[in-house]
Backbone as JSON Lines, residues from 0, in Angstrom:
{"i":0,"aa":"X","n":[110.97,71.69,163.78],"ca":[111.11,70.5,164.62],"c":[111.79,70.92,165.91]}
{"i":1,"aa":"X","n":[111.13,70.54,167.32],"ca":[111.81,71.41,168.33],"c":[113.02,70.21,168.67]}
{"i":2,"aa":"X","n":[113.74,70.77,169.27],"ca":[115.52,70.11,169.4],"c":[115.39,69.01,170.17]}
{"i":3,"aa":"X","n":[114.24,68.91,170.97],"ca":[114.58,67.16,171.59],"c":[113.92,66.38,170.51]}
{"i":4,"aa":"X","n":[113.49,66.72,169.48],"ca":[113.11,65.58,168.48],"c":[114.31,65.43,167.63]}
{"i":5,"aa":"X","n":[114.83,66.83,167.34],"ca":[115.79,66.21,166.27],"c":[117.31,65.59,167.01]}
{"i":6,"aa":"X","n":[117.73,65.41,168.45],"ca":[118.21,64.64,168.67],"c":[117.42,63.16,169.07]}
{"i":7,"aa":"X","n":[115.82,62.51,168.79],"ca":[115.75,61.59,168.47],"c":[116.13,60.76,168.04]}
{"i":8,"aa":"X","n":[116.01,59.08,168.45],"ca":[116.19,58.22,167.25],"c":[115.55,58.23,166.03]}
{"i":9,"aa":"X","n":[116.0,57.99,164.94],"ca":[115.8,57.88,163.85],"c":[114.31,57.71,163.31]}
{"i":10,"aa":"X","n":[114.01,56.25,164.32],"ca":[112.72,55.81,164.15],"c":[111.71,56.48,165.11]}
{"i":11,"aa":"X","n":[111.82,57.17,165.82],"ca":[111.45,58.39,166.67],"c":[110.64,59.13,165.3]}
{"i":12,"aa":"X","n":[111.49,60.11,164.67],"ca":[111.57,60.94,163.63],"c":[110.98,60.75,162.72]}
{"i":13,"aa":"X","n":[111.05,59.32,162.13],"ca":[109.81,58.13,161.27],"c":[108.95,58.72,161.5]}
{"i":14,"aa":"X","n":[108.47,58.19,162.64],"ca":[106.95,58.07,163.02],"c":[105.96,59.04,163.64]}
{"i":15,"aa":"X","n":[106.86,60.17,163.75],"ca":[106.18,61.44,163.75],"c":[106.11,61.98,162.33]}
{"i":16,"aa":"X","n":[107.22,61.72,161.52],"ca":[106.6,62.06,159.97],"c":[105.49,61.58,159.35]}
{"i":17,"aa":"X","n":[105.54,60.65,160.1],"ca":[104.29,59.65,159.15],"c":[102.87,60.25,159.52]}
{"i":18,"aa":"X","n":[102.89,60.45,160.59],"ca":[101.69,60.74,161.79],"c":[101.35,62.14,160.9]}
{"i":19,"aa":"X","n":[102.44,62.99,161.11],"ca":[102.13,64.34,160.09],"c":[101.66,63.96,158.69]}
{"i":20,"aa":"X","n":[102.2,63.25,158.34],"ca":[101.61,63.3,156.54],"c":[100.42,62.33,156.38]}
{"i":21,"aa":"X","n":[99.89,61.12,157.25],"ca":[98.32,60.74,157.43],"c":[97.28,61.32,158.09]}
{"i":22,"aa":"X","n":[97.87,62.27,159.15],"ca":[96.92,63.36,159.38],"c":[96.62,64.43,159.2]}
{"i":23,"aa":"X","n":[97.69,64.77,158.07],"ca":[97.41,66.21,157.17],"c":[96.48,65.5,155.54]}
{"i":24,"aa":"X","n":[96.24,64.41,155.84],"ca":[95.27,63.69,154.52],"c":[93.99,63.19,154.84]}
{"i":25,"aa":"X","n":[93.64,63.52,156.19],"ca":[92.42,63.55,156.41],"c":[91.68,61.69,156.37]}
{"i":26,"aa":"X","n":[92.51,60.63,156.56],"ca":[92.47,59.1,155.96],"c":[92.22,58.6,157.55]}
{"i":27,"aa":"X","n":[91.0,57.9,157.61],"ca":[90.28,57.47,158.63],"c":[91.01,56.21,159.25]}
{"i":28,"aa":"X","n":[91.57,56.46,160.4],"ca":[91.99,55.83,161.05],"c":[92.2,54.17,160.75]}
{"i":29,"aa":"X","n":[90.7,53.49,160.64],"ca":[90.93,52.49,159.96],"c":[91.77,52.04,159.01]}
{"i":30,"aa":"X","n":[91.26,52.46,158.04],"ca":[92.24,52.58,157.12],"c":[93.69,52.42,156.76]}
{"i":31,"aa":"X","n":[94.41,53.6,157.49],"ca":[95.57,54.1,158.26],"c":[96.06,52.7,159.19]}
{"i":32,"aa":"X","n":[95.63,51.94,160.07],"ca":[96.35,50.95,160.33],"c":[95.84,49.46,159.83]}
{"i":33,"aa":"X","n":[95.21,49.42,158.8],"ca":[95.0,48.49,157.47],"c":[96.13,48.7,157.02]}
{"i":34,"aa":"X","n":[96.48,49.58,156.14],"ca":[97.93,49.99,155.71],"c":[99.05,49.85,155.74]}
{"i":35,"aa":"X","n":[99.3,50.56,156.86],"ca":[100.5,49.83,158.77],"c":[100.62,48.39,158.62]}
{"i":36,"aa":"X","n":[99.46,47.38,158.47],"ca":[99.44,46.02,158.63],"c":[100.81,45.46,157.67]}
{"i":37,"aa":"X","n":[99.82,46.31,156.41],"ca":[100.71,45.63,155.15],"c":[102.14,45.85,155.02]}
{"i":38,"aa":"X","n":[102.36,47.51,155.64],"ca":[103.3,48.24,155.55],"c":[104.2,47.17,156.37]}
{"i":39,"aa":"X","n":[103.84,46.37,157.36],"ca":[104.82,45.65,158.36],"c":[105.09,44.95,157.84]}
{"i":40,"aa":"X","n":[104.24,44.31,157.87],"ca":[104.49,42.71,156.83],"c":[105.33,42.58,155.92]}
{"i":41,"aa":"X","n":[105.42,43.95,155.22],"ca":[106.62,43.9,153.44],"c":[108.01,44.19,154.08]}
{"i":42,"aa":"X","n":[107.81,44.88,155.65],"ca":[109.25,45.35,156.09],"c":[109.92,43.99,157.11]}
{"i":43,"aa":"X","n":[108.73,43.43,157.42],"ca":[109.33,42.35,157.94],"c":[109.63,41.13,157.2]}
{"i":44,"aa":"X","n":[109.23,41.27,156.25],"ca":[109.59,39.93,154.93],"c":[110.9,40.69,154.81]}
{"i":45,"aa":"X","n":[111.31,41.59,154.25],"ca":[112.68,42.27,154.14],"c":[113.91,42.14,155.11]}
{"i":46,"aa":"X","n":[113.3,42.13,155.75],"ca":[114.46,42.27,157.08],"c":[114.71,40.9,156.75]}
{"i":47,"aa":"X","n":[114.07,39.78,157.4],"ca":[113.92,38.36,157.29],"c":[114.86,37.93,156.14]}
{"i":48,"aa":"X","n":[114.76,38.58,154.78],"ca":[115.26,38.2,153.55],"c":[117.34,38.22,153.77]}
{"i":49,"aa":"X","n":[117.19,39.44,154.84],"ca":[119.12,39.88,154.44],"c":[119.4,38.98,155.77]}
């Protein structure tokens, strides 16, 4: 990881992990933000909840 990422924010760091591990799986784009949709939705019911 070169050094201006790992002084990133956090959520910086997220979302380049993520990016690495759906595009080292070969999962068609579509798909991939079908996913994202749901993925928001359960994190934003959460947040909402506390």
């Amino acid at each position: 990881m070169s050094n201006s990422l790992n002084q990133a924010p956090e959520h910086i760091k997220l979302a380049v992990d993520l990016i690495m591990i759906l595009e080292q799986h070969d999962i068609a784009p579509e798909d991939i933000l079908k996913a994202l949709e749901i993925i928001k939705d359960d994190f934003e019911k959460k947040l909402a909840a506390n």
